[in-house]
Kinemage of the C-alpha trace (Angstrom):
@kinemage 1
@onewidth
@group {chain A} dominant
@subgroup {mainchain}
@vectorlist {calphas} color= white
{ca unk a 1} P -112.613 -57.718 -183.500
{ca unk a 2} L -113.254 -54.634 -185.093
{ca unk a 3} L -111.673 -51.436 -182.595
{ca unk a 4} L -113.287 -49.273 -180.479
{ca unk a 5} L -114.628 -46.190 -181.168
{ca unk a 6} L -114.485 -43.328 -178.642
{ca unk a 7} L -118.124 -41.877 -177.563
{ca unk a 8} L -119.111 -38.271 -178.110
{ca unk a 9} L -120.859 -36.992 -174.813
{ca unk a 10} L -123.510 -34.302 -175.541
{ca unk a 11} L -123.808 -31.660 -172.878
{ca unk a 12} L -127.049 -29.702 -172.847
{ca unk a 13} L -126.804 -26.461 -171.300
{ca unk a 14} L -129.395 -26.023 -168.437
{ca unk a 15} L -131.553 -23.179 -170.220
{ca unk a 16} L -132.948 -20.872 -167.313
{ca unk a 17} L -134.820 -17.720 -168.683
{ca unk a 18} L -134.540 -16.195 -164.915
{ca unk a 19} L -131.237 -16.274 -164.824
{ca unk a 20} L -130.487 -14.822 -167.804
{ca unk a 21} L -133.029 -12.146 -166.973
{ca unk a 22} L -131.071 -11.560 -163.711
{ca unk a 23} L -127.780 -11.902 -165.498
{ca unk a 24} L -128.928 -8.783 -167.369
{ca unk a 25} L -130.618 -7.243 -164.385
{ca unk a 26} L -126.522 -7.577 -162.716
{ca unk a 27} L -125.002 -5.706 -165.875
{ca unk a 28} L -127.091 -3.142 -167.055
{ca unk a 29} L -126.324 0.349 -167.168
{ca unk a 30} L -126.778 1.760 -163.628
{ca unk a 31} L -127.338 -1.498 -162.169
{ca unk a 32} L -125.316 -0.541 -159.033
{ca unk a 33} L -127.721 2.248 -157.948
{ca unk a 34} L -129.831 1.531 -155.079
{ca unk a 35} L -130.969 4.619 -154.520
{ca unk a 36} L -133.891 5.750 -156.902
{ca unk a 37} L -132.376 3.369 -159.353
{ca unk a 38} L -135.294 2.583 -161.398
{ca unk a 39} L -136.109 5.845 -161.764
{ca unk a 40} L -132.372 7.524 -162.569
{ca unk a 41} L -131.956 4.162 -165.116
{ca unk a 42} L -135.032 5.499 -166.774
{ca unk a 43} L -133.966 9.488 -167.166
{ca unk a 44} L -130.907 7.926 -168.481
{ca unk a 45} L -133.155 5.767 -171.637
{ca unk a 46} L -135.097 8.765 -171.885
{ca unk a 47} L -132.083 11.159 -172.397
{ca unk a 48} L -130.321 8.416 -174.708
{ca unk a 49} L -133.646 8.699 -177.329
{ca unk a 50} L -133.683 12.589 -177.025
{ca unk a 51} L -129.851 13.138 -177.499
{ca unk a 52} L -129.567 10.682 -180.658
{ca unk a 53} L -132.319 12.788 -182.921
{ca unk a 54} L -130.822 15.680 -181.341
{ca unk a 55} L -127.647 15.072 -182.348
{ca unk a 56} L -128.721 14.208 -186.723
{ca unk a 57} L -131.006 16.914 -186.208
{ca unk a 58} L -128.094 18.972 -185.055
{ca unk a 59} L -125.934 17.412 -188.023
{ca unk a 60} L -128.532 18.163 -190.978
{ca unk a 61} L -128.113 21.770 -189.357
{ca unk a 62} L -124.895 22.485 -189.217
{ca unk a 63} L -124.260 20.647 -192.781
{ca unk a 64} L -126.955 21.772 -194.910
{ca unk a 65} L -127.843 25.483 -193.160
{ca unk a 66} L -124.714 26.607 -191.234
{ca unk a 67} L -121.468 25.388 -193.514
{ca unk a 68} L -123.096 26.815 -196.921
{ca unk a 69} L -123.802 30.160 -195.563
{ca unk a 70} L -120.190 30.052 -193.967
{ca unk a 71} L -118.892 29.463 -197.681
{ca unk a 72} L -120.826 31.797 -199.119
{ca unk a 73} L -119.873 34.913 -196.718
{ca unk a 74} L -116.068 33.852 -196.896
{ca unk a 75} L -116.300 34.952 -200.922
{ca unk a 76} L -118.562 38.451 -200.046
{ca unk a 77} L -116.769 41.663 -200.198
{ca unk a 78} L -117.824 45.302 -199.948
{ca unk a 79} L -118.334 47.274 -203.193
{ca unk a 80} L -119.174 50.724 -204.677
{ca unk a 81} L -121.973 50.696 -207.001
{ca unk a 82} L -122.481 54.109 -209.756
{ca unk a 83} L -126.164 54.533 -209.969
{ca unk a 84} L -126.191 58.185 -211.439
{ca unk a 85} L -123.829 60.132 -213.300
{ca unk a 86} L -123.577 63.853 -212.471
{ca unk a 87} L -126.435 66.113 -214.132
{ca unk a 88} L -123.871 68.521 -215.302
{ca unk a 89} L -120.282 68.500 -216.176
{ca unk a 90} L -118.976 70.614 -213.109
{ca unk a 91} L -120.935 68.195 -210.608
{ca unk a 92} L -118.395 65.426 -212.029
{ca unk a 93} L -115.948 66.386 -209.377
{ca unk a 94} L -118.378 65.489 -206.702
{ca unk a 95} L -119.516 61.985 -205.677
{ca unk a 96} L -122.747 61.280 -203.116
{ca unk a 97} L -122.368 58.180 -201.638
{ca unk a 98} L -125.172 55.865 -200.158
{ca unk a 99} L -125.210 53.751 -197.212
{ca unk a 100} L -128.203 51.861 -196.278
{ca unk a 101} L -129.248 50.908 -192.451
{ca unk a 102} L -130.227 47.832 -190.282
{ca unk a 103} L -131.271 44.618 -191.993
{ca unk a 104} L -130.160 45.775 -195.412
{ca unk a 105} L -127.130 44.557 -197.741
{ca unk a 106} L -126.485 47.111 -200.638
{ca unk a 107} L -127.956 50.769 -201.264
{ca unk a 108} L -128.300 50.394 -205.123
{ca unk a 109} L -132.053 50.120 -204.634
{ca unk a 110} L -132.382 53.375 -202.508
{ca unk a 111} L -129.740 55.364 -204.627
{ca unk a 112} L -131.673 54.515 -207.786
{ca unk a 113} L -135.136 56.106 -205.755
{ca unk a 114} L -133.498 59.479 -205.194
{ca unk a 115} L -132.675 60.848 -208.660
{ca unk a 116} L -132.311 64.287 -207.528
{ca unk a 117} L -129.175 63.668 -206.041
{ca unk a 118} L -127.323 63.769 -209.314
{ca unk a 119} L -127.948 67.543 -208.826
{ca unk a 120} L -124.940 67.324 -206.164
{ca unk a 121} L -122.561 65.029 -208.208
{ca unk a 122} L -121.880 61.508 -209.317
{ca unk a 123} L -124.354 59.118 -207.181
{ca unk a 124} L -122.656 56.109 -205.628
{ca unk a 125} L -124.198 53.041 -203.682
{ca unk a 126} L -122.472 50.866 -201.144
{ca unk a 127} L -122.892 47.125 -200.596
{ca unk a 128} L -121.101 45.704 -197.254
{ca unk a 129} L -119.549 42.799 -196.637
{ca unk a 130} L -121.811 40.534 -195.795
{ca unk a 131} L -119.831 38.799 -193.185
{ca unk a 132} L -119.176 42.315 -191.083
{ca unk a 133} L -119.187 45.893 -191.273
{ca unk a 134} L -115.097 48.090 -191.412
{ca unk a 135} L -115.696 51.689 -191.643
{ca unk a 136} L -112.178 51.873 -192.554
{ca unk a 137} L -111.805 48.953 -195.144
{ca unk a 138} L -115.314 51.136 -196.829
{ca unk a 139} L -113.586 54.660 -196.394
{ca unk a 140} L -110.655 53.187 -198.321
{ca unk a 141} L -113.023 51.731 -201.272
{ca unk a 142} L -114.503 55.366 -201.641
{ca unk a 143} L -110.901 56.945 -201.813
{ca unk a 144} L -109.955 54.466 -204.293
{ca unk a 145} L -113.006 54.966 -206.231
{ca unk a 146} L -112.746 58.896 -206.128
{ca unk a 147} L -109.514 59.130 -207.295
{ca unk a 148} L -110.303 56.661 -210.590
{ca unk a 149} L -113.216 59.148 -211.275
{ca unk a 150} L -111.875 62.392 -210.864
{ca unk a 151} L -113.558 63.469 -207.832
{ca unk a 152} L -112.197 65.207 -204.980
{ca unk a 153} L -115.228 65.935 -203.040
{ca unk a 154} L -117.783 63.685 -201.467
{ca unk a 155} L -121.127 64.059 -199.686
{ca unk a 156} L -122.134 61.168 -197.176
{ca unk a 157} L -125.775 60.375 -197.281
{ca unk a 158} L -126.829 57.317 -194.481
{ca unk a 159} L -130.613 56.061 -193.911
{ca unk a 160} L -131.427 54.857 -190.214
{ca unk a 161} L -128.089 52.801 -188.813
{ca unk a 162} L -126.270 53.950 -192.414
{ca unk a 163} L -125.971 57.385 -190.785
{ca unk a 164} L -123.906 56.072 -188.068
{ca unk a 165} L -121.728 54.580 -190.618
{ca unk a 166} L -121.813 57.537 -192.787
{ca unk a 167} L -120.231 59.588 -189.930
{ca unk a 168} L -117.618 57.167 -189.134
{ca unk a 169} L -117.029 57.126 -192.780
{ca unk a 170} L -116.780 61.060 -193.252
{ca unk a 171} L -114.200 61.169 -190.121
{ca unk a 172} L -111.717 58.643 -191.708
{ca unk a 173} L -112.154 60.836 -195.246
{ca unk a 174} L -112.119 64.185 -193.561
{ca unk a 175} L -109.002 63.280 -191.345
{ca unk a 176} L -106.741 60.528 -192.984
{ca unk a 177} L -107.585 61.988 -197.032
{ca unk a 178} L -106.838 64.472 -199.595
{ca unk a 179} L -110.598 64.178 -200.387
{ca unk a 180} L -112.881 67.131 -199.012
{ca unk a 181} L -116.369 66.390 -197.344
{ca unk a 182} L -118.782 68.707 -198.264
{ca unk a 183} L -121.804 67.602 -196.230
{ca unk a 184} L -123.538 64.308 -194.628
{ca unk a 185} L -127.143 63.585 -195.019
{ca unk a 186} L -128.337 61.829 -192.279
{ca unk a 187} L -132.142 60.175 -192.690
{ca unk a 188} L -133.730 59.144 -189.334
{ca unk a 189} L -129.937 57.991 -187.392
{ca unk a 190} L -130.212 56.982 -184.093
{ca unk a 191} L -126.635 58.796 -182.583
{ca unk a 192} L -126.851 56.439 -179.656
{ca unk a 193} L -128.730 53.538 -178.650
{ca unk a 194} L -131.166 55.506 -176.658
{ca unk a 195} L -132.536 57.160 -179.892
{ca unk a 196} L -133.693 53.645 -180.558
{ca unk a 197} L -137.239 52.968 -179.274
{ca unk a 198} L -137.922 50.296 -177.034
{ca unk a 199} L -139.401 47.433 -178.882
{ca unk a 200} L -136.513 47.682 -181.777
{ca unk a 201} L -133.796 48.114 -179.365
{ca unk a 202} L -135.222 45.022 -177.145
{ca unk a 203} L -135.266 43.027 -180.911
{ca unk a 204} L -131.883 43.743 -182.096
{ca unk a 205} L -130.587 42.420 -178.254
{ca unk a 206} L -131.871 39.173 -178.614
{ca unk a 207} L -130.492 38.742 -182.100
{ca unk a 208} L -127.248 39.081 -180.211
{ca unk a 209} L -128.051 37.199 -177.698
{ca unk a 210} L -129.055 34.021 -179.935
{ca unk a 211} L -125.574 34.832 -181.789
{ca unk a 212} L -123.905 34.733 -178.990
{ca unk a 213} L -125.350 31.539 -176.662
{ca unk a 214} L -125.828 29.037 -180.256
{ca unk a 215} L -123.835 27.520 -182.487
{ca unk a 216} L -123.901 28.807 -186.144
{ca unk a 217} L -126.468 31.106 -185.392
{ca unk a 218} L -124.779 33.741 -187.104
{ca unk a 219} L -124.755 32.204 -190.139
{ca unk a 220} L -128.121 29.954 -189.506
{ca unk a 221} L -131.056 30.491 -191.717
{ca unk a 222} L -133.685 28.635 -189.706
{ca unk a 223} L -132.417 30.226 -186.561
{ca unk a 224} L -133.127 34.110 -188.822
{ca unk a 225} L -137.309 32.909 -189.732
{ca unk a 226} L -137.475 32.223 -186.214
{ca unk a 227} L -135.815 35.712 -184.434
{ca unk a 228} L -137.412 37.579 -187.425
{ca unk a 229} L -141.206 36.005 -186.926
{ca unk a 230} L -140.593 36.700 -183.147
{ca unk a 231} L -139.634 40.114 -183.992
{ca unk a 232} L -142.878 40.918 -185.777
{ca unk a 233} L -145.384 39.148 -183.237
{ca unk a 234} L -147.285 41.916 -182.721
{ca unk a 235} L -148.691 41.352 -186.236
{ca unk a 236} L -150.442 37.750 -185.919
{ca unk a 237} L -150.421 37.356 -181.371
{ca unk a 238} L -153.350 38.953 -180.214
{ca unk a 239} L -152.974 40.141 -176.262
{ca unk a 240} L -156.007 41.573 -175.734
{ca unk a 241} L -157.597 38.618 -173.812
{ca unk a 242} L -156.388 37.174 -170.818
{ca unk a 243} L -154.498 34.890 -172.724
{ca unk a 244} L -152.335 35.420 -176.115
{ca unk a 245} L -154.386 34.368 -179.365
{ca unk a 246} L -152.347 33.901 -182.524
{ca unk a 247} L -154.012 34.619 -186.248
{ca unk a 248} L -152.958 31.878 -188.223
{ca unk a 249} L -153.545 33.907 -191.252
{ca unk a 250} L -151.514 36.918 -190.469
{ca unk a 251} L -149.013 34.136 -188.576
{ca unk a 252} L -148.534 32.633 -192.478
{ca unk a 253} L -148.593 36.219 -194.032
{ca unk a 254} L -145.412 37.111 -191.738
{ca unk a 255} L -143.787 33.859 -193.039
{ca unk a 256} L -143.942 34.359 -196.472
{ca unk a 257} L -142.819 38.157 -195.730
{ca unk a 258} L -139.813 36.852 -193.673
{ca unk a 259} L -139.101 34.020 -196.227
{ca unk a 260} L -139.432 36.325 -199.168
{ca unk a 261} L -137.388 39.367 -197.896
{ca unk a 262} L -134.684 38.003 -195.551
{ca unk a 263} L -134.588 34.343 -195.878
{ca unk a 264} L -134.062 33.367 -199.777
{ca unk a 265} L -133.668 37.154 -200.698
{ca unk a 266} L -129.984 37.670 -201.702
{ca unk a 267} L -130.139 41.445 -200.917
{ca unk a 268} L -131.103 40.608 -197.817
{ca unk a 269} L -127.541 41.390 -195.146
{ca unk a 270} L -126.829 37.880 -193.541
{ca unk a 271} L -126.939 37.581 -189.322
{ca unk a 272} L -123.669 38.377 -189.323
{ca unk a 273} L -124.113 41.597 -190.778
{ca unk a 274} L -126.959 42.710 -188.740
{ca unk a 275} L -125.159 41.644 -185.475
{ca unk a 276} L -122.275 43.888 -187.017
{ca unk a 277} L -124.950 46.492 -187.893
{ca unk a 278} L -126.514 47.033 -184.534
{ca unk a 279} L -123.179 46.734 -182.811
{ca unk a 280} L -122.357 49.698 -184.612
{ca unk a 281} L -124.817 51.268 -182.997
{ca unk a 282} L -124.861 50.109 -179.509
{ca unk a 283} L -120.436 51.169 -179.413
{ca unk a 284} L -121.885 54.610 -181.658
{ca unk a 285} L -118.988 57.012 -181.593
{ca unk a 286} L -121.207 59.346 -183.491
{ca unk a 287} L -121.277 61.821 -181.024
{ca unk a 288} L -117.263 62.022 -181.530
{ca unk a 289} L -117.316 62.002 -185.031
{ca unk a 290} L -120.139 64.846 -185.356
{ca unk a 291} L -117.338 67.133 -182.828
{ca unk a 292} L -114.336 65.897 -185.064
{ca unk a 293} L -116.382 67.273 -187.826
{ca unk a 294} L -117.384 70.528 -186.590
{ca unk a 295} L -113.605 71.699 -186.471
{ca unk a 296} L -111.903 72.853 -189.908
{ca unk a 297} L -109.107 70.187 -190.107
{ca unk a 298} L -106.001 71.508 -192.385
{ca unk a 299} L -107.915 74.129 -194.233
{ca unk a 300} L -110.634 71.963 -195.492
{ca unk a 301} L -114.207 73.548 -194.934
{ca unk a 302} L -116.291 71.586 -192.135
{ca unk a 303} L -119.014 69.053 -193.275
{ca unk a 304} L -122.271 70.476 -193.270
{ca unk a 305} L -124.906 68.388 -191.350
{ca unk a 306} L -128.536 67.477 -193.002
{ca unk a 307} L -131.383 65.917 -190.619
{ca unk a 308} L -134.128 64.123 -192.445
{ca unk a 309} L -136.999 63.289 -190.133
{ca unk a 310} L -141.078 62.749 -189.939
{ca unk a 311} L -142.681 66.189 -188.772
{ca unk a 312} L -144.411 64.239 -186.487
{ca unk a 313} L -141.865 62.146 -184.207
{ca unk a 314} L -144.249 59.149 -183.538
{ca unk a 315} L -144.400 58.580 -187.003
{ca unk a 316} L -141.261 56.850 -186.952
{ca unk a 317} L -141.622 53.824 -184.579
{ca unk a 318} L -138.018 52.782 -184.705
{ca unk a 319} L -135.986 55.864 -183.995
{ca unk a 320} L -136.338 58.704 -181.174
{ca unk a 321} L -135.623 61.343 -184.231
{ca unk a 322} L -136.641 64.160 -181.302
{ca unk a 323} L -134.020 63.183 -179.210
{ca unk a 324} L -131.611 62.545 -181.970
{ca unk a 325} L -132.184 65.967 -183.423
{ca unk a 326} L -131.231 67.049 -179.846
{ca unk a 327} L -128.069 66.000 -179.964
{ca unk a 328} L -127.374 67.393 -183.511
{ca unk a 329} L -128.071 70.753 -182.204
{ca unk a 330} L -126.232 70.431 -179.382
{ca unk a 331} L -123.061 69.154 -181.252
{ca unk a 332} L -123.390 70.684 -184.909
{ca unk a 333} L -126.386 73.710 -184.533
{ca unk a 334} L -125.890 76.687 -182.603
{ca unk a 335} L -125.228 80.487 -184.609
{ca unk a 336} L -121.756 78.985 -186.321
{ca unk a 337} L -123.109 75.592 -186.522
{ca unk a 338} L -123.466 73.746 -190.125
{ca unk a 339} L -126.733 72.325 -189.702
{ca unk a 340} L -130.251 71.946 -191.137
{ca unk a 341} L -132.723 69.997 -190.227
{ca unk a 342} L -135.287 68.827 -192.735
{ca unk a 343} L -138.655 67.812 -191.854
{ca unk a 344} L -141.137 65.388 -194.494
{ca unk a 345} L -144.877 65.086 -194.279
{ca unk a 346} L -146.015 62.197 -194.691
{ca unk a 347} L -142.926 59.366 -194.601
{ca unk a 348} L -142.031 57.100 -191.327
{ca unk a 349} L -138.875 55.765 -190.607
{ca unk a 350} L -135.961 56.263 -192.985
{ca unk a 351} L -137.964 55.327 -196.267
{ca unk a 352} L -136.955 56.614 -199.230
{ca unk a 353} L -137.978 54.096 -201.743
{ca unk a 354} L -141.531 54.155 -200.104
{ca unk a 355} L -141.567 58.467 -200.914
{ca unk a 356} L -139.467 59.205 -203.120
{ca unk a 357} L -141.461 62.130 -204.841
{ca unk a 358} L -140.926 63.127 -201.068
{ca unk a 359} L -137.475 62.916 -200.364
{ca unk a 360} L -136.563 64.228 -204.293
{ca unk a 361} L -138.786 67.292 -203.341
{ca unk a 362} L -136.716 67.896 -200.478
{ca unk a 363} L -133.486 67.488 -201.920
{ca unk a 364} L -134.394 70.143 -204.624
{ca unk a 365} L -136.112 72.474 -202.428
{ca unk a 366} L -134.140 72.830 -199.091
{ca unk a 367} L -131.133 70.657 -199.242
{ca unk a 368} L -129.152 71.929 -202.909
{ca unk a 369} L -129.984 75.470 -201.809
{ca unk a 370} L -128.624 75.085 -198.270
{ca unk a 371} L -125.368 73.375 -199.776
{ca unk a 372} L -125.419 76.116 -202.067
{ca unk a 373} L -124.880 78.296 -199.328
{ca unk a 374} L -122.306 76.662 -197.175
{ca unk a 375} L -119.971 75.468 -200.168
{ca unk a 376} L -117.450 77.416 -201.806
{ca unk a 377} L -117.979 76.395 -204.938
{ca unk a 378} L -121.912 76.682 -205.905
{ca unk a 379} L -123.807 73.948 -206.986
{ca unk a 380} L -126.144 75.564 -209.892
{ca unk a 381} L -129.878 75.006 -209.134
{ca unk a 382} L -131.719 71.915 -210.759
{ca unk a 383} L -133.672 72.458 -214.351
{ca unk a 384} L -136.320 70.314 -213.112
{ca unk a 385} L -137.757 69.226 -209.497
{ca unk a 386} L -136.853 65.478 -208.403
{ca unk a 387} L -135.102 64.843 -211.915
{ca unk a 388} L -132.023 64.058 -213.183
């Protein structure tokens, strides 16, 4: 008798499809609120498919806009550019040095527009740091500089914001060198932040403002079209009607501009320079540097003090240059004061490379003969108008 063989029992599971539903139902997220429970679980779905393209859209950000611009401005250093030898022999002595203003990296370009200059001395540009602006750190690259060339004598020459820097600039050379400064040439300076108009004063705050509330906005590309399309909206939004139209034309126009010129440009000064820019402005000492100026400091001659500005005031739409000139009277002008305004038909805000036959004109004309007069040593007239 063959032996027995033990049986295999088969269970079979009783399948329910409501109770697995309700066995879900029990251990879902939120399934213990009672209270407006269906519609707080479906915020929290909602939130859950927002936050996870936020968050790779936040990643492709930071990787591929933030962390190369980061890289990039950790390697950036200020430097001194020579655009122009000295027209004659005995100008060798003397260096001009350029500083450009708000939005703008290196002054090569603008030196290179005002030939005439070379009447003075050697012609030097600047080119900040693209990460920040160090009066002191740029003061010490012109000392260094001067004393490789020979020169013991420097004129500061700063366009809009560049004055402001120019000043600071002339104070650390006038006090803390052997160097003597013969003059600075400001060109449209705001001294304080109410010489900035309205609209460009309002702009440059919410720059700041985006710097300081996101993330890698200083160094963010994206985040710079979009502040720097908003900041020219009065070129393709149209108000006139009771509600704002937008020109798609002039909309793509201002792209390409913004794109072109501060987006892929590498002349163009990063966020972090422009938020280091305008600061500059906003905590101006100018006002203290034009009165530590206007007092001889151990035997040096004071600076003499050269206003550039549009005859007509409204012509320049970023700077108050009425109210600025104000000030310079008040601080450098007066019957033993050491300075002279210049006024140009014709230009707008702090644009040399748009008039140069302008500017050169002036430099020739009114500013060499009124250095002439206030220096010790003379500079010799120029053999020809606006050339080197």
């Amino acid at each position: 008798m063959p032996p027995l063989r033990p049986r295999h029992r088969t269970t079979v599971a009783d399948f329910s499809d409501e109770r697995r539903r309700a066995r879900l139902r029990a251990t879902r997220t939120g399934h213990q609120w009672v209270r407006f429970g269906r519609t707080r679980r479906t915020l929290v779905w909602l939130a859950m498919w927002i936050l996870v393209p936020a968050l790779c859209a936040g990643s492709v950000y930071w990787v591929h806009d933030v962390l190369p611009e980061q890289a990039r401005l950790a390697t950036t250093q200020p430097q001194i550019h020579s655009v122009y030898d000295a027209q004659r022999p005995s100008g060798r002595g003397t260096a001009v040095v350029e500083l450009v203003g708000l939005g703008n990296l290196d002054a090569t370009r603008t030196a290179s527009s005002l030939p005439a200059l070379s009447h003075i001395g050697q012609v030097w540009a600047v080119r900040y740091d693209n990460s920040g602006i160090d009066t002191k750190v740029i003061s010490n690259l012109i000392t260094t500089q001067a004393r490789e060339q020979g020169v013991d004598a420097v004129v500061l020459s700063g366009h809009s914001m560049g004055g402001v820097i120019a000043l600071e600039v002339a104070d650390h050379l006038y006090h803390d060198t052997d160097l003597t400064v013969d003059a600075v040439l400001l060109d449209c300076t705001p001294l304080d932040l109410h010489a900035v108009r309205a609209r460009s004063r309002d702009a440059g705050e919410n720059l700041l403002r985006w710097i300081g509330w996101i993330p890698g906005a200083r160094e963010s590309r994206v985040l710079r079209l979009l502040v720097e399309t908003a900041a020219r909206q009065d070129r393709f939004v149209d108000h006139s009607t009771w509600y704002p139209r937008i020109d798609p034309a002039e909309l793509r126009e201002v792209l390409r501009e913004v794109l072109r010129d501060k987006i892929l440009s590498r002349r163009a000064a990063s966020n972090g320079l422009i938020e280091s820019q305008f600061t500059v402005i906003v905590a101006s000492g100018a006002i203290d540097n034009l009165n530590a100026l206007a007092h001889p400091h151990e035997g040096k001659p004071r600076p003499a003090i050269v206003f550039l500005r549009p005859r007509v005031a409204a012509a320049d739409r970023v700077v108050d240059v009425d109210y600025s000139q104000r000030i310079l009277i008040d601080h450098s002008g007066g019957p033993d004061g050491t300075l002279l305004v210049v006024k140009l038909d014709g230009t707008g805000h702090a644009n040399p490379n748009q008039h140069p036959g302008t500017y050169n004109d002036a430099i020739a004309n009114r500013i060499l003969p009124f250095l002439r007069s206030t220096l010790d040593t003379p500079i010799p007239p120029p053999t020809a108008v606006g050339e080197p």
